[in-house]
C-alpha positions in Angstrom: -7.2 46.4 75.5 -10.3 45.9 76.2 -12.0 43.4 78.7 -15.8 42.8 78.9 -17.9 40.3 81.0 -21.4 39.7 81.0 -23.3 38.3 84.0 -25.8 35.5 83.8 -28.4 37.2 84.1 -28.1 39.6 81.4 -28.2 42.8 83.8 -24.8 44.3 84.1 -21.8 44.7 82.1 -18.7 45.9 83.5 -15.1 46.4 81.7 -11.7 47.8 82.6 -11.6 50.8 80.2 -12.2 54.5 80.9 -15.6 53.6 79.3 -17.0 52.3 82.5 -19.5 54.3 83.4 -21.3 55.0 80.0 -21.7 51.1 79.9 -22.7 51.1 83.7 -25.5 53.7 82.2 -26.5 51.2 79.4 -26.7 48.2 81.9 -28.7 50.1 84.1 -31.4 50.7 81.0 -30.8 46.8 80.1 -31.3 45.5 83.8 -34.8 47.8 84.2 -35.8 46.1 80.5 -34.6 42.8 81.7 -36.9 43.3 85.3 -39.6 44.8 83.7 -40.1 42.1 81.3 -39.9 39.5 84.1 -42.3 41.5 86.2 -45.0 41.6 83.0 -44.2 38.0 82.7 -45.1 36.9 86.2 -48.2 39.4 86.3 -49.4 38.0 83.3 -49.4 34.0 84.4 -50.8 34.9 87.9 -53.2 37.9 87.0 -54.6 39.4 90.1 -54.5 43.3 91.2 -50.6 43.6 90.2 -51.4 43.2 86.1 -53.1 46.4 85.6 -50.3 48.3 87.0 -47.7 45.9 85.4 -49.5 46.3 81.9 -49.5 49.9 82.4 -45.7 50.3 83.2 -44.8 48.5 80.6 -43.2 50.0 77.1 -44.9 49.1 73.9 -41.9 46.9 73.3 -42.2 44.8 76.5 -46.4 44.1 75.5 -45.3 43.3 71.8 -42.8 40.7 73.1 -45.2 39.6 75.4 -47.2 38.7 72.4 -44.8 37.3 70.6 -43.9 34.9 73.5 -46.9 33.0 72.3 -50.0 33.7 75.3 -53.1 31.9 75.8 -56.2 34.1 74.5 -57.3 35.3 77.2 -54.1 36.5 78.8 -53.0 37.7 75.2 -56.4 40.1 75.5 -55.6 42.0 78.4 -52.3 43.0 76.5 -54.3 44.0 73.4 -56.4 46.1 75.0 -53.7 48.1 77.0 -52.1 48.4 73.3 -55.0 49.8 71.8 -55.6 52.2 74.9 -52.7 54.3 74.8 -53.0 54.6 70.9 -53.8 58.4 71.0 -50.8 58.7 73.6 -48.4 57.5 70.3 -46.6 60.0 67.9 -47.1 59.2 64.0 -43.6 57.7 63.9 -44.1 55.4 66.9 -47.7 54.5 65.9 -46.0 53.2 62.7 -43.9 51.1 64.1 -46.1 49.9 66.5 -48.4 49.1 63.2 -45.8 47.3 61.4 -44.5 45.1 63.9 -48.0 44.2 64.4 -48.9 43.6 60.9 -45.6 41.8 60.6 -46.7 39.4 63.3 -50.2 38.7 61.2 -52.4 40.4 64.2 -50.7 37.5 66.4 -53.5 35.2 65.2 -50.8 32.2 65.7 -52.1 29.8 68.5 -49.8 29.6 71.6 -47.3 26.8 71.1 -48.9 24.0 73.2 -52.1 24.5 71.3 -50.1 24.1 67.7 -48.5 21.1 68.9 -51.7 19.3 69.4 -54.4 18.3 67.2 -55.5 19.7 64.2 -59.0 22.1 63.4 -60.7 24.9 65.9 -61.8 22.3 68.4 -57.7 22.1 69.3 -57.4 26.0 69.8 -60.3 27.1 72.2 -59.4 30.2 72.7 -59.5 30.6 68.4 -62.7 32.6 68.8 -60.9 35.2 71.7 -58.0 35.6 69.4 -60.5 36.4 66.0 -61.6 39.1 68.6 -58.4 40.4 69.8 -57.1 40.4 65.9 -59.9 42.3 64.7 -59.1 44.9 68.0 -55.6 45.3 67.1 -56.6 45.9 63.2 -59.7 48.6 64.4 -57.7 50.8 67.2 -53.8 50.4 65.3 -53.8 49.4 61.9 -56.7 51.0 60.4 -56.4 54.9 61.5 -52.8 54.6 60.3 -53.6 52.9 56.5 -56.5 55.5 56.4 -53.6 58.1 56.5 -51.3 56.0 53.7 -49.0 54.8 56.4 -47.0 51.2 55.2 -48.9 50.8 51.9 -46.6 48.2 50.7 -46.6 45.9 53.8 -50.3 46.1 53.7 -50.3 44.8 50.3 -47.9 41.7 51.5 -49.8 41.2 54.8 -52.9 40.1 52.9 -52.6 37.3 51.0 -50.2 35.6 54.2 -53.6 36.7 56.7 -55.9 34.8 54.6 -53.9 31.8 54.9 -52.8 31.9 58.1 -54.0 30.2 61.5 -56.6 27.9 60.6 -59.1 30.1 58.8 -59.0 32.2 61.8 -57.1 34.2 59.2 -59.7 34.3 56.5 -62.7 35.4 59.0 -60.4 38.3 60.5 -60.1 38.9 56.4 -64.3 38.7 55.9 -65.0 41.0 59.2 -62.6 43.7 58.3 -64.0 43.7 54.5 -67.6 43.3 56.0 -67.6 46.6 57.6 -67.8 48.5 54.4 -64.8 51.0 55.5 -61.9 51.7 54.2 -59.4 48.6 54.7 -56.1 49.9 53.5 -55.3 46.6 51.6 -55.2 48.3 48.3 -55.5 47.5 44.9 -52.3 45.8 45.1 -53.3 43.3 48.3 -56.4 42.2 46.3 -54.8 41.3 43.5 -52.5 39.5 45.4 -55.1 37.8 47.5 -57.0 36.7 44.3 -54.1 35.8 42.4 -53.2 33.3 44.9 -56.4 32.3 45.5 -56.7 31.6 41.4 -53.1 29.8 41.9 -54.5 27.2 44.3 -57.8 26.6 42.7 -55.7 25.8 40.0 -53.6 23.4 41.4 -56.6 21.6 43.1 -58.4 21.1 40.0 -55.4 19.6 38.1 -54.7 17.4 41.3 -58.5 16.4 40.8 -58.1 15.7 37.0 -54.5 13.6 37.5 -57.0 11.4 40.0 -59.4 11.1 38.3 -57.3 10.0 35.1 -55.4 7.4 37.3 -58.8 5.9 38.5 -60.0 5.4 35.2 -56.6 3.8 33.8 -57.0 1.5 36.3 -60.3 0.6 35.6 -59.4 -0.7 32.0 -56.6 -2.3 33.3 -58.8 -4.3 36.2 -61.6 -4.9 32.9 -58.4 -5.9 30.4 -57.1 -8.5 32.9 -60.7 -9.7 33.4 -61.6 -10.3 29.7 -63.0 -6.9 28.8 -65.5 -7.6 32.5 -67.4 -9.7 31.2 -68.3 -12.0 34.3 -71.1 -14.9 32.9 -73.2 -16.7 35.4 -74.0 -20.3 34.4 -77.6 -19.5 33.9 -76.2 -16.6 31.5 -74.0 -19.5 29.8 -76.7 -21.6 28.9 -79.1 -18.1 27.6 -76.2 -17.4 25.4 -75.8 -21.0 23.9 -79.2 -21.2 23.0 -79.7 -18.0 21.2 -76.7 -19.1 19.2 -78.2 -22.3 18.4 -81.6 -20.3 17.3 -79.1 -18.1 15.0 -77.8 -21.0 13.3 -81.0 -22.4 12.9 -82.2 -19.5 11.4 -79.3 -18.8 9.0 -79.6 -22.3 8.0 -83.5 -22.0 7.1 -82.7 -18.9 5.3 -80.0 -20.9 2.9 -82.2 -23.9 2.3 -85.5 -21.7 1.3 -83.1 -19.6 -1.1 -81.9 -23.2 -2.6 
């Protein structure tokens, strides 16, 4: 039988079984994870001379899950660049996982969560411009080289239309930039179509929404001028107008009847 028990902290798993030592030997891996994410952590809140080395002993998991922790811009740039640095230092298989995770995570264009829990537009996310920059980084030094080779074609196609909506319009400028530069985006026919075809999809539905409006306004319009007496709305100067052109109408039909006698 088997007995495992994991400490608090995550760093060490011991059992009673003749497998000790292999899982003493994954533990040890765990606890240097566990430490090194801790160290990157406290590096990255307090900056100073020990991030540089901290960013640099760190895997490319420990930055990606830095990143998906949620940092401010300007912390989230320093891991973005050390990223983008060691890209020539990656395999092809790594470099595509590295690529998909961050094209799975939208170029991490998401706001930290303090800034999405406050108020709405750019003015709440000042570091929204930093993070347009850093997005369009990760895109130029991981994404593109690896498209431009046919690496993930399909999740290029998927990432597109989500990009465009995503963060704001930070999303849709990252979108104009990359396409602005006239070079080969790696989109696809397939992620324009879907772009546009989503794009189409909403237009659509904002139109109608404008054209149900619009209906309602005028049904209650005829409704207000039914209830109203068709609107008319006399003034008593506009009574006494209208009584004395009817008396002149009589008069006249009357002077008409008695010539024709």
């Amino acid at each position: 039988m088997v007995k495992e028990t994991e400490d608090p902290t995550n760093t060490e798993i011991t059992d009673d079984t003749t497998a000790e030592r292999a899982r003493t030997a994954g533990a040890g891996v765990r606890r240097v994870s566990v430490t090194g994410a801790r160290m990157l952590r406290e590096a990255l809140r307090h900056g100073g001379d020990d991030l540089p080395a901290a960013l640099r002993g760190a895997d490319d998991g420990l930055l990606l899950s830095a990143l998906d922790e949620g940092l401010p811009a300007e912390r989230a740039t320093r891991v973005v660049v050390e990223l983008v640095r060691r890209a020539p230092e990656r395999g092809p298989e790594l470099a595509d996982a590295v690529c998909e995770k961050v094209l799975l995570a939208q170029l991490y264009l998401d706001p930290p969560p303090r800034a999405q829990g406050g108020a709405e537009g750019p003015a709440a996310d000042p570091g929204r411009r930093l993070r347009v920059r850093n997005a369009l980084m990760l895109y130029e030094g991981l994404v593109r080289p690896y498209a431009r080779r046919g690496a993930v074609p399909e999740l290029m196609a998927c990432v597109l239309p989500g990009l465009w909506t995503a963060a704001d319009g930070a999303g849709r400028e990252v979108v104009r930039r990359i396409a602005g530069t006239r070079q080969f985006t790696g989109f696809g026919e397939k992620g324009w179509k879907a772009l546009f075809g989503g794009v189409a999809e909403e237009c659509r539905e904002h139109e109608e929404a404008a054209a149900r409006a619009t209906r309602r306004e005028a049904r209650r319009r005829w409704r207000r001028g039914g209830a109203d007496g068709g609107g008319l709305d006399l003034k008593p100067g506009q009574l006494w107008v209208s009584a004395l052109l009817g008396f002149i109408a009589v008069a006249l039909v009357l002077i008409v009847v008695i010539a024709a006698g």
